[in-house]
N, C-alpha and C positions, 0 to 999 in steps of 0.2 A: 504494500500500500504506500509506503514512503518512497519507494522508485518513479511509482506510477504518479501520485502526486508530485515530487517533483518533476516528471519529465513533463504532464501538465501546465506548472507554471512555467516551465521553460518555454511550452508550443505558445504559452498565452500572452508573454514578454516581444517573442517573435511577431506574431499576429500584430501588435500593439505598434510595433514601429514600423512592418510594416510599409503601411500605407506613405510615410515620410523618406523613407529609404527609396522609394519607387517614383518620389516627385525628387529628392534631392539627385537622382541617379539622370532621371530626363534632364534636369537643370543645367547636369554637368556636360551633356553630351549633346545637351540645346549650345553650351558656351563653347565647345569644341567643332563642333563641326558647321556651328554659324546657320544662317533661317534659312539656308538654301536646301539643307534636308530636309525641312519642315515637319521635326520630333515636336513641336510646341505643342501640340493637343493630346499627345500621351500624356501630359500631364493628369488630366482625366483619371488614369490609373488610379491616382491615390484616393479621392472619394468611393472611385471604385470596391475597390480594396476594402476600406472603411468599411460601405455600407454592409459587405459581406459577412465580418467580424465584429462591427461595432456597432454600439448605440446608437440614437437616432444625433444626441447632442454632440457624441465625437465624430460621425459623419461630417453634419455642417462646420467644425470647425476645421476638418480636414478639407474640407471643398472650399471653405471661405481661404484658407491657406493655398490652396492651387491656383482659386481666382486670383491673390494678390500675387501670386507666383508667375501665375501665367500673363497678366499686364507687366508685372516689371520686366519680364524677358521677352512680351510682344513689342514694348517701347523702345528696349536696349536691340533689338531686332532690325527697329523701322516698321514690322509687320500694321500696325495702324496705319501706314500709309496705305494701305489696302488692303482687303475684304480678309484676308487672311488670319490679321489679329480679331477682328472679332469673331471670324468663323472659329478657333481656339478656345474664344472664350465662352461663346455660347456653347460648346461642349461639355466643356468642365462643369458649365449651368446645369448642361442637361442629364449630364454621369452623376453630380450631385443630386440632383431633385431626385431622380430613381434610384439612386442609395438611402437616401431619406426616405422613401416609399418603401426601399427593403427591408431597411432595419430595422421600423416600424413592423411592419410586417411581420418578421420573426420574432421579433420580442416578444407579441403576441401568441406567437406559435408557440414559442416556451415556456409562457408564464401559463398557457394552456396544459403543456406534458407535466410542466410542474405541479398543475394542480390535480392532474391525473394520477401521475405517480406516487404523489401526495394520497388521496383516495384509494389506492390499490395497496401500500403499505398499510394503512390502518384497517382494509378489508382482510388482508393477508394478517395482522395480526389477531383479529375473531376470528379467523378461520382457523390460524395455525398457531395457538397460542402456546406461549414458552413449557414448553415439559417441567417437571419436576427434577430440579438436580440430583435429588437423590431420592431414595424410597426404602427404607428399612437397609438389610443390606447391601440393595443396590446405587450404582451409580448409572448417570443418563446422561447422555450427550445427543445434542443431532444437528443436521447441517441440512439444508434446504438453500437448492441454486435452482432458480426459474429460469429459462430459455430466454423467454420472453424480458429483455435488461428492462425493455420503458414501463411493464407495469410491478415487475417481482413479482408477481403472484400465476400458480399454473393449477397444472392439474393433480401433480404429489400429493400426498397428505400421511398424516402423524399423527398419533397422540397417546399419552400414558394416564391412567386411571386406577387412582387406588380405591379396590372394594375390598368389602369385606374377605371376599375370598383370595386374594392378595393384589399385585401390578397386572394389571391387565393393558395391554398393548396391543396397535393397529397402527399396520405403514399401507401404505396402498398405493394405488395409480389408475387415475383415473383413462378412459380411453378417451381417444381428442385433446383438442386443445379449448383455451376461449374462455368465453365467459359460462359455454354450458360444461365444461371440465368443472372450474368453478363449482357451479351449482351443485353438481352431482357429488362433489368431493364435501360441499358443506352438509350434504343430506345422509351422506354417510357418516360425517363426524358427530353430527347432531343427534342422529340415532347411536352411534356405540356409546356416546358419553353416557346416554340415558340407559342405554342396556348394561352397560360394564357396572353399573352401581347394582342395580334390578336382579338380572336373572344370575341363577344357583352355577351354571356352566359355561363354559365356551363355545359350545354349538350351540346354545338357548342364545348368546350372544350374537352368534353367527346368522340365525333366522331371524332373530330382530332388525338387525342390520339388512340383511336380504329383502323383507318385506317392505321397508322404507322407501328401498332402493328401487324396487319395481313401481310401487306407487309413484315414482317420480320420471323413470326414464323409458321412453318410448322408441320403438323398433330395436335394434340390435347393438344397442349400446352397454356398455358394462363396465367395473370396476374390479380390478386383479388387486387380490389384499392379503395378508398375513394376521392372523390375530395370536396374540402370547397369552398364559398367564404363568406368573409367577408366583408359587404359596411360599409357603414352609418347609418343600418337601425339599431331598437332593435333585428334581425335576424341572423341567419346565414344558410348559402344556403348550401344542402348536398346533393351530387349524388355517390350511393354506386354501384359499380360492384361489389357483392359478395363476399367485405369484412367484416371483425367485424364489428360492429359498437360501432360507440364511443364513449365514454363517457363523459358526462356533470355534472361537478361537480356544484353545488351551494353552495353561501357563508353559508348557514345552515349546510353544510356538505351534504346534501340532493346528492346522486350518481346515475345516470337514464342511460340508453343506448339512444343513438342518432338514434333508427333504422328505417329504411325506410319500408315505406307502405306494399311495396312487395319487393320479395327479388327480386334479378337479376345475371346475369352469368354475371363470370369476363370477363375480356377484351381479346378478343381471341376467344371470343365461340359466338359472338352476331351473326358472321355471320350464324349459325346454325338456323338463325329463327328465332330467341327470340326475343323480342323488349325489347330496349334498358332501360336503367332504366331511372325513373322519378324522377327530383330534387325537394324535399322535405326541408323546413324549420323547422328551430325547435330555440325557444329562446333563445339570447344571449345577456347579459346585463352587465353593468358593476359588479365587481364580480365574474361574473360566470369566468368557465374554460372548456376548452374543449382538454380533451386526446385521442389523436390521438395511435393507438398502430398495430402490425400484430401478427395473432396465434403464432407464439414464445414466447409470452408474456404469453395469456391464457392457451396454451399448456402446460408451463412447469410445470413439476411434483415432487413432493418431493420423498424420498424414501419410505412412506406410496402409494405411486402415486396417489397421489393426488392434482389435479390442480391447479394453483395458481388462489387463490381468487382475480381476481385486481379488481371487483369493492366495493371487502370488503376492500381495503388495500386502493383504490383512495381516499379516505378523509384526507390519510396522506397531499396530496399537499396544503392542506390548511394550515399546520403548521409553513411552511417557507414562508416567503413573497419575498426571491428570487427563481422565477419558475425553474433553472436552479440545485439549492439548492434543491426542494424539488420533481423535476425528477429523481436527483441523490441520494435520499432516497427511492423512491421506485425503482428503481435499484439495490440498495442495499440488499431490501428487496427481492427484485425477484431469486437473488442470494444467499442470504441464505433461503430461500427457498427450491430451487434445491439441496444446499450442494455441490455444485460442478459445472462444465461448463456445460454453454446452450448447446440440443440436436439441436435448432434450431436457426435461426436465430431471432434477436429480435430488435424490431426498436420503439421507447415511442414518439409522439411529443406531446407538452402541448403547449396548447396557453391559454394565460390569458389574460382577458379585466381587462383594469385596472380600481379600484373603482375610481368614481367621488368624488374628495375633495369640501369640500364646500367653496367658498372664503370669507377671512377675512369681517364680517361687520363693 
């Protein structure tokens, strides 16, 4: 971030001068090679310039500097002796006036995205609101990059709940993009919130969720999801609709998939027939970790196109003993990877059991 900020204010320092560099550069090459070239209406350039990068009030003071620019060197020319100085000048008028009209222009445009993205940040926070750092003895981190840079918000989603019957967890992905990904992604969170508290199970969880889901989405639309819980036990309880499955790191480094028996259609398609998926344990002990992630992640490709290896790169999580620290290293990683912005949307959760200390004898 402090690369990138500064190489920002670097491009913004440049922009700024600019429009002066590009009238002081004509000036010099008006004095050298005398009005027979007739360079005097490049001047023009520098409001040019201006209006593209600049406000509306440093525009005109860059055009008002071209005009006075362009009469001292149409006079020291002789160019007012004929049509040619003020054909000059009325240029610079008229490069000016439509920089003015540009700049205007865009500044509106912007204070528009700004107030959009404005709105999409505070929508993405109801939607996606901050996890729980911790949860008895777990720890929780996640990371959520939207495709879409102008609004942050997609079609990912997340969320941890403590019930009574312990951490209950849902990562998903919605299918599409927009505003009905959106949609679809807040009818499902809106429904597990209220099932994770309510029903006795995880497939009581899972129907709940499913029936929301149909009440809401029309033709062949659907949502691929993970739901977890975590009690008491050395266990942890997994019901996959025909998402990735996740991954379990062990304190050896040892990286395995969490996947289910048989696969199953995501959430949207069960009414089609299909029976419903069966919740599946798999061991969780202190130590262990479990990465929660959606195809955005496995998806993304380098410029060879080739896939990101995450569960050759998941052992990194073991290096930092803050889970938040070393979610935000393979993020890191996933990104230089790519070499540039997610095609897709990408959402990481990590929950870590925390190792048992032994007490003082």
């Amino acid at each position: 971030m402090t690369v990138e900020n500064g190489e920002r204010r670097t491009g913004s320092r440049v922009l700024a001068v600019l429009p002066y560099a590009v009238m002081a550069v004509v000036a010099a090459v008006d004095l050298t090679a005398g009005p027979g070239v007739g360079f005097l209406p490049l001047v023009s350039l520098g409001p040019a310039f201006a209006g593209l990068v600049g406000g509306w009030r440093r525009t005109a003071v860059v055009g008002l500097t071209a005009s006075v620019l362009c009469v001292g060197l149409g006079f020291y020319d002789g160019l007012f002796d004929s049509r040619r100085g003020l054909t000059a000048l009325l240029s610079v008028a008229g490069v000016t006036a439509a920089g003015l009209v540009a700049a205007v222009m865009r500044q509106r445009r912007e204070a528009e995205l700004a107030s959009v993205r404005s709105i999409a940040e505070v929508a993405q926070r109801v939607l996606l609101r901050p996890v729980p750092r911790g949860a008895g003895p777990l720890r929780i981190a996640v990371s959520y990059t939207s495709a879409v840079a102008e609004a942050r918000i997609g079609g990912d989603l997340y969320e941890v709940v403590t019930s009574p019957a312990g951490v209950r967890i849902i990562v998903g992905d919605v299918q599409g993009k927009g505003l009905e990904a959106v949609e679809s992604a807040a009818v499902v969170l809106g429904a597990f919130r209220e099932a994770a508290h309510d029903e006795p199970d995880l497939p009581a969880v899972g129907e709940r969720v499913e029936r929301a889901l149909n009440r809401h989405l029309s033709g062949e639309r659907f949502v691929t999801a993970v739901l977890a819980e975590i009690g008491d036990g050395p266990q942890a309880t997994l019901l996959n609709f025909g998402h990735p499955a996740p991954l379990l790191v062990r304190p050896d480094g040892t990286v395995t998939f969490a996947a289910p028996p048989e696969r199953a259609l995501p959430l949207g398609l069960t009414l089609h027939g299909a029976a419903a998926p069966a919740p599946y344990e798999v061991p969780f002990t202190p130590g262990d970790q479990l990465l929660f992630y959606t195809d955005g992640v496995t998806e993304a490709r380098d410029a060879a196109d080739r896939f990101y290896p995450l569960d050759e790169r998941a052992a990194a999580l073991l290096k930092d003993p803050d889970p938040e620290a070393a979610l935000r290293a393979v993020r890191e990683d996933l990104v230089e990877h790519v070499e540039g912005p997610l095609h897709d949307d990408a959402a990481m959760l990590l929950v870590r059991y925390r190792e048992r200390r032994l007490s003082a004898q």
